[in-house]
C-alpha positions as CSV (number, residue, x, y, z in Angstrom):
1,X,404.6,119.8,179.4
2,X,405.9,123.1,178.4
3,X,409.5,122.2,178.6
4,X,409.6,120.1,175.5
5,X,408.7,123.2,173.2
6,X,412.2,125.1,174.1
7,X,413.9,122.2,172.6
8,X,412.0,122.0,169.4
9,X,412.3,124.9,168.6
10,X,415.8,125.2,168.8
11,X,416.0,122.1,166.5
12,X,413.8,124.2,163.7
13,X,415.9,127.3,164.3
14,X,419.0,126.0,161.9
15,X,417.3,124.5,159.5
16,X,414.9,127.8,159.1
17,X,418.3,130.2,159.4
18,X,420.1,127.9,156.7
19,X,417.2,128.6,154.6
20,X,417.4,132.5,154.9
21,X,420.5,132.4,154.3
22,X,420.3,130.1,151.0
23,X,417.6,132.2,149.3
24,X,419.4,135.4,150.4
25,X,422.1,134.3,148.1
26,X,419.9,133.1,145.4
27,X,418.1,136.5,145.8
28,X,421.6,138.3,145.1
29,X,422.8,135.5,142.6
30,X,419.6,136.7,140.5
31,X,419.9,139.9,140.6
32,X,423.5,140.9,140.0
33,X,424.5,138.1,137.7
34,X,422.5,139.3,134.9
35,X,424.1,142.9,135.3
36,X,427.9,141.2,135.4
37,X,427.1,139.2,131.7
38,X,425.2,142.0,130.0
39,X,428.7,144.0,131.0
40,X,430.9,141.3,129.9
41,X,429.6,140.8,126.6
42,X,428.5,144.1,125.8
43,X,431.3,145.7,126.2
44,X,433.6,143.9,124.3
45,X,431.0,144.0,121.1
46,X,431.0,147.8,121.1
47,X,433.4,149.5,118.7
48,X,435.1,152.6,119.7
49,X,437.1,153.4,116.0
50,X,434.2,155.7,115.1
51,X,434.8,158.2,112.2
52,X,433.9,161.5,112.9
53,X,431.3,163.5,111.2
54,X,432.0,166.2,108.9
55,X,429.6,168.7,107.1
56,X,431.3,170.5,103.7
57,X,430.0,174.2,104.0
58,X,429.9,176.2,100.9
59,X,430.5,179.8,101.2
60,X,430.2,182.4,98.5
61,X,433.2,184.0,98.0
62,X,432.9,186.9,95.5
C-alpha cells in the first residue's frame, strides 16, 4: 500500500525542482535587470565637459 507513494513522489519531484529553478531566475531577472538599464542609460546622458568654477577676488592693493 505504501509502495505506491515512493513513485509519486518521485514523479512530483521534477516538476517541483523545474519550478525552483524557473522562479529563481525570474527572482534574479527582477532584480538585476533594473540595475543593468538604469546603468546603460544613465550613463551615457551624463555630461562630463563641466566648466570649472572660478570666484574673482578683489584685493586692496595700496
Amino acid at each position: 500500500m505504501h509502495s505506491n507513494t515512493q513513485s509519486a513522489d518521485s514523479a512530483d519531484t521534477y516538476p517541483h525542482r523545474l519550478a525552483e529553478i524557473v522562479g529563481t531566475a525570474i527572482g534574479l531577472l527582477t532584480l538585476t535587470l533594473p540595475l543593468f538599464v538604469i546603468g546603460h542609460y544613465s550613463s551615457s546622458s551624463v555630461q562630463n565637459d563641466h566648466l570649472p568654477i572660478t570666484y574673482n577676488v578683489k584685493t586692496n592693493a595700496d
